[in-house]
C-alpha positions in Angstrom: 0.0 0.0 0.0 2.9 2.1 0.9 4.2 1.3 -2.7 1.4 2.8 -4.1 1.1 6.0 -2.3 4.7 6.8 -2.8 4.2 5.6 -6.8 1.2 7.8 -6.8 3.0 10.7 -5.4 5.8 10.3 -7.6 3.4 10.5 -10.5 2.0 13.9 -9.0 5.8 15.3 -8.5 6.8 14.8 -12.4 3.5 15.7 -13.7 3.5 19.0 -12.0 7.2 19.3 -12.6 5.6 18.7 -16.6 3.3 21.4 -16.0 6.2 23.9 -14.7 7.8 23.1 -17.9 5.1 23.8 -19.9 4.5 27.2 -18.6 7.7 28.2 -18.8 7.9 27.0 -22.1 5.1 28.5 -22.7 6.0 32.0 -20.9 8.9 32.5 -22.8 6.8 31.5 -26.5 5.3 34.8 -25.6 8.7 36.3 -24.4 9.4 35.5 -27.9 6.2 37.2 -29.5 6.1 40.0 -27.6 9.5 41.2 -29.1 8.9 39.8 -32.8 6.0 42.2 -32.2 8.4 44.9 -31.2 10.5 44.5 -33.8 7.4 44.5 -36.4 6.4 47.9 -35.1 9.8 49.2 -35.2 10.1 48.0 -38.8 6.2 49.7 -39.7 7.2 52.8 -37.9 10.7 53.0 -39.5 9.1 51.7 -43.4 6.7 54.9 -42.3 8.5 57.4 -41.9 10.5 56.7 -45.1 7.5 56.2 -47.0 6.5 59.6 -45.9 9.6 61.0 -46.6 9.2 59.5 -50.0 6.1 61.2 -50.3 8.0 64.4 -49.6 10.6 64.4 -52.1 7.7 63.4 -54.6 6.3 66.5 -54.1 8.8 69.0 -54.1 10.4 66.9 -57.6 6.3 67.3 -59.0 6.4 71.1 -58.0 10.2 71.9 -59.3 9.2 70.1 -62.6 6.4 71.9 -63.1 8.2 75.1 -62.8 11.1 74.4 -65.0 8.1 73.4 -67.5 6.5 77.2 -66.8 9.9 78.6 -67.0 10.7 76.5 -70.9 7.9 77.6 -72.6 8.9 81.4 -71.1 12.0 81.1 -72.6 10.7 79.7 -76.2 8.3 82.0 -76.5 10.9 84.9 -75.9 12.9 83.6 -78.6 10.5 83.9 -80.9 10.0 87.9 -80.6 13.5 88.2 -80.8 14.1 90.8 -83.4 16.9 91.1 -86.4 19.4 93.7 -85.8 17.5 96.6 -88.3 18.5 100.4 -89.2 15.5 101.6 -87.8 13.9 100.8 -84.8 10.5 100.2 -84.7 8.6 103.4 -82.9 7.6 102.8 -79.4 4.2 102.0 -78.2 1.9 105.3 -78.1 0.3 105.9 -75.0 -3.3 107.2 -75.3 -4.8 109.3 -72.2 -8.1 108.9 -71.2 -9.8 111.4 -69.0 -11.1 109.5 -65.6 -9.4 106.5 -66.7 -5.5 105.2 -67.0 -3.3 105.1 -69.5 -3.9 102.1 -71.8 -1.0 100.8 -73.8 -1.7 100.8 -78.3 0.1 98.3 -79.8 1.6 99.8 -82.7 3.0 97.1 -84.7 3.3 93.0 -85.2 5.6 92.1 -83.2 4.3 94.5 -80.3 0.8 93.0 -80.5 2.0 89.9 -80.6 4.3 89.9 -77.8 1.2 91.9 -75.9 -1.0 88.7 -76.5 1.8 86.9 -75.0 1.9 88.7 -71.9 -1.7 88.3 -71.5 -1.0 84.7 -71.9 1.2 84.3 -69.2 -0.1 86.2 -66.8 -3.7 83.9 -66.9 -5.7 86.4 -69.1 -6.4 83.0 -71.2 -9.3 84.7 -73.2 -8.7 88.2 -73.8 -5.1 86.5 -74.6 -7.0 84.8 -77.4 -8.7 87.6 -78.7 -5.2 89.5 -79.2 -3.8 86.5 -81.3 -7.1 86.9 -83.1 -6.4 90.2 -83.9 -2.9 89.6 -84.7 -4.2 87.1 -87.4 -6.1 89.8 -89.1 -3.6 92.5 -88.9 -1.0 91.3 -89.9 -1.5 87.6 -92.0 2.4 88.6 -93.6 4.1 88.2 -90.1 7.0 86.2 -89.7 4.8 85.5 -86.6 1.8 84.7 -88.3 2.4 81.1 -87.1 3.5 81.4 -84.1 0.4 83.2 -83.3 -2.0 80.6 -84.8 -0.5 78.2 -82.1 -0.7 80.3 -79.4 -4.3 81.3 -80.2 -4.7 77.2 -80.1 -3.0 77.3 -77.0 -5.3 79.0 -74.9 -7.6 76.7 -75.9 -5.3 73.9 -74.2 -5.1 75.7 -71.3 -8.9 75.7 -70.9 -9.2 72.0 -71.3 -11.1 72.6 -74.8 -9.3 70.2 -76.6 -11.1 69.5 -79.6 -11.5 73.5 -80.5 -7.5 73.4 -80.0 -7.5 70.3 -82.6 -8.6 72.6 -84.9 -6.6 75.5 -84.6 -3.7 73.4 -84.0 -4.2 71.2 -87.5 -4.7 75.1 -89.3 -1.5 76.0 -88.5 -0.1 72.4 -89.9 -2.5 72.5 -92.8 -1.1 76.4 -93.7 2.3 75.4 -93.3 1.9 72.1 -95.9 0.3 74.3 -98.1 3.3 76.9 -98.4 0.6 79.5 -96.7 3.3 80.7 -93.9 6.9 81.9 -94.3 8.0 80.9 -90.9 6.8 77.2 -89.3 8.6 76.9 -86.3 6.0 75.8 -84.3 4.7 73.2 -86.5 6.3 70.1 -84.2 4.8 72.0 -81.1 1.5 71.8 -83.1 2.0 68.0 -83.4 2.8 67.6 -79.9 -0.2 69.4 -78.4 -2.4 67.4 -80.9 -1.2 64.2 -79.2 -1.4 65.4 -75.9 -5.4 66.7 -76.8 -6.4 63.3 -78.4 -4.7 61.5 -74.8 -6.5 64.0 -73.2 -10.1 63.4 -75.0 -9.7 59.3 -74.1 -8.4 58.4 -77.6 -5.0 57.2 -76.7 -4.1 55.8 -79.9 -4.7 58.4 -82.0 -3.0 61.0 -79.4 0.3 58.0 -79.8 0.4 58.1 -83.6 0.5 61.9 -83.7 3.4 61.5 -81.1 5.1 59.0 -82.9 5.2 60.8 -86.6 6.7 63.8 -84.4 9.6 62.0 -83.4 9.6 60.7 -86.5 9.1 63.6 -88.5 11.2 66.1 -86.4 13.8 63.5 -84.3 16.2 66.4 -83.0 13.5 68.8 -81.4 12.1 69.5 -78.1 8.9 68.5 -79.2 10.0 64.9 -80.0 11.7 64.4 -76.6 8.6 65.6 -75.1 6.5 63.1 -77.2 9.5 59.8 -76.3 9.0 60.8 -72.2 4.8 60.8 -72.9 4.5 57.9 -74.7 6.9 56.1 -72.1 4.6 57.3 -69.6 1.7 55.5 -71.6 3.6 52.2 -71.6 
């Protein structure tokens, strides 16, 4: 009987010695978890705070490239009124005085007009920018800027979001030019450029990529082309 008690005892001593062992066992599993977990949030905090600072330099690359964009087509646009040395300068712009109101500014010839349109351009006067190319085009239709100004009037168009009314000015100019119509077509791979970009625009992405591809095909060396080769990477 003895035997028994002390076997039965025994049995009690190394089962509860099992359970120890289990709970220890078990308390350091969840030793182990709790700093996995740690880690984990280190590693979410930490992928965080570089995600946000990702974000960051997004931002400030999105906002510097949209300046040096601002600043481009400042510069080629200024290039364009850039006049030929000449004997005579051309007379300066007459300034008419009204009573009660201030002085307004006359353009007196082509190239002040259309560097006035310009202006107006630039400085977010989209529509009454539009209406001084328009003039321009009946003025002066001999204009070594005649074109220049046909793409600008189809630019403010652009600029409104009206795409297919820039379509349309934008293929006149083109259409002029192929017809001998204009002595000076410098903006003719501009033209074919913003075409593209107005067909992607409208939702027919195809057409918008074959207009971009006969650019760089058509005019491989221009600003224009390299333009169209970034978009239609874009579009892959």
């Amino acid at each position: 009987m003895k035997k028994f008690y002390l076997f039965a005892l025994s049995a009690l001593v190394l089962s509860s010695c099992t359970s120890e062992d289990k709970i220890v066992s078990l308390q350091r599993e969840i030793l182990s978890i709790r700093q996995d977990l740690n880690e984990l949030k280190d590693q979410t905090r930490s992928n965080t705070e570089a995600i946000t600072n990702l974000t960051s330099r997004v931002d400030r690359l999105s906002q510097t490239v949209s300046q040096n964009t601002t600043d481009i087509e400042k510069l080629k646009a200024s290039r364009t009124t850039e006049e030929k040395p000449q004997v005579k300068q051309p007379p300066p712009p007459q300034e008419v005085k009204r009573e009660g109101k201030e002085e307004v500014t006359v353009p007196q010839n082509d190239k002040q007009l259309y560097q006035y349109a310009l202006d107006l351009y630039f400085k977010g006067n989209i529509e009454e920018s539009r209406k001084a190319f328009v003039e321009f085009l009946k003025k002066y239709p001999d204009s070594d800027l005649y074109g220049n100004a046909i793409f600008w009037a189809g630019q403010t168009f652009y600029a409104e979001k009206k795409y297919k009314d820039a379509i349309d000015v934008f293929n006149l100019l083109i259409q002029k030019c192929d017809e001998g119509k204009i002595k000076r077509c410098v903006k003719y791979p501009d033209a074919m450029l913003k075409i593209g970009y107005s067909y992607i625009e409208m939702g027919d992405v195809e057409k918008g990529k074959k207009y971009l591809q006969d650019l760089i095909q058509k005019y491989p060396d221009t600003e224009p082309a390299s333009l169209a080769k970034k978009k239609l990477e874009a579009l892959r």
